[in-house]
N, C-alpha and C positions, 0 to 999 in steps of 0.2 A: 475602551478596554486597551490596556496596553501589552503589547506582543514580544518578544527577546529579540533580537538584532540580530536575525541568521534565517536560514530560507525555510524553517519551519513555521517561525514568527512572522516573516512574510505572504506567506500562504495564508496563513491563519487572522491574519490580518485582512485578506482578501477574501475571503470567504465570511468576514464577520459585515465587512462591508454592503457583501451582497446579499446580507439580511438573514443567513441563516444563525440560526440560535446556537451557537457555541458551550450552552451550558447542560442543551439536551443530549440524548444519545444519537449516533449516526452509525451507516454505514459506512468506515473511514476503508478507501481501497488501497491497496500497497500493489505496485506494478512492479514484476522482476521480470528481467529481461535475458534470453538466453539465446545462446547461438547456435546449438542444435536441441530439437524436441527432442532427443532419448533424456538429455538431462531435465529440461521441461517436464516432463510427466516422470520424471522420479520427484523432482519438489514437489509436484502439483499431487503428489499422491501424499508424501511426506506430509506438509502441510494441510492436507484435506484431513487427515488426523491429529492432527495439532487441537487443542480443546478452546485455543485462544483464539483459532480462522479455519471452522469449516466450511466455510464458501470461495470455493474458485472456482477460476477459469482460465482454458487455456486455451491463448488465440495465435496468429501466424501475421503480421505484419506481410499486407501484398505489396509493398513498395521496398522492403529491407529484407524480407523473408525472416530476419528476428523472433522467436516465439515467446511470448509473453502470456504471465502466468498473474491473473487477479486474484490478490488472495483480501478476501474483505474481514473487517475485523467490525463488532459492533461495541464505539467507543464512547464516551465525551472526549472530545477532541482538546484533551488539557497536553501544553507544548510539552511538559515532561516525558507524560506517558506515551506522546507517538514519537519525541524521541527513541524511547525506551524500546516502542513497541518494533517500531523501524529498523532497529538493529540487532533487535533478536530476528525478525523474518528475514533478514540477509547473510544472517548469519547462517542461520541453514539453509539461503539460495547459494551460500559464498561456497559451500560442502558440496554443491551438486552443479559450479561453475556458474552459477548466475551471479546476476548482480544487480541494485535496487535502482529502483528509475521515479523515484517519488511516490506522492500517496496524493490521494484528492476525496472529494466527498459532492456526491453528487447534490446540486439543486432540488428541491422539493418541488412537482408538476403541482 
């Protein structure tokens, strides 16, 4: 399978490697990253109403203090669409002072 020359295609590349099936659906996660929780829980509320990701979560890096907000999306992981998908969720993290820190897709146990 061949991927686009950029760090989507790289990913996606890497994840097709390690054997997960790229043409199924997944949970694809988008990590945005902010530097105070009042604006974390206004996305994290914002986006839990989004009809595209109602699954988040909001967590507190103990090493940065950074609070970071998982908003998962259930996708086929095609590089257009988590283009697309990418920068409409930062788009409204970008309105509430965050900003995106990639996406990943967990391994199947």
């Amino acid at each position: 399978m061949q991927f686009p020359d950029d760090d989507n295609g790289q990913l996606l590349s890497e994840i097709a490697e390690a054997g997960i099936d790229l043409t199924q659906f997944h949970n694809v996660d988008f990590f945005i990253l902010f530097e105070q929780k009042l604006q974390a829980d206004k996305f994290a509320q914002v986006i839990a109403n989004d009809e595209l990701s109602p699954t988040t979560q909001l967590q507190q890096c103990p090493d940065t203090g950074i609070w970071e907000v998982v908003t998962s999306v259930k996708m086929v992981p095609v590089h257009e669409l988590l283009g697309q998908t990418e920068q409409y969720i930062e788009s409204i993290a970008n309105a509430h002072e965050g900003y995106g820190d990639g996406w990943g897709i967990m391994a199947p146990e």
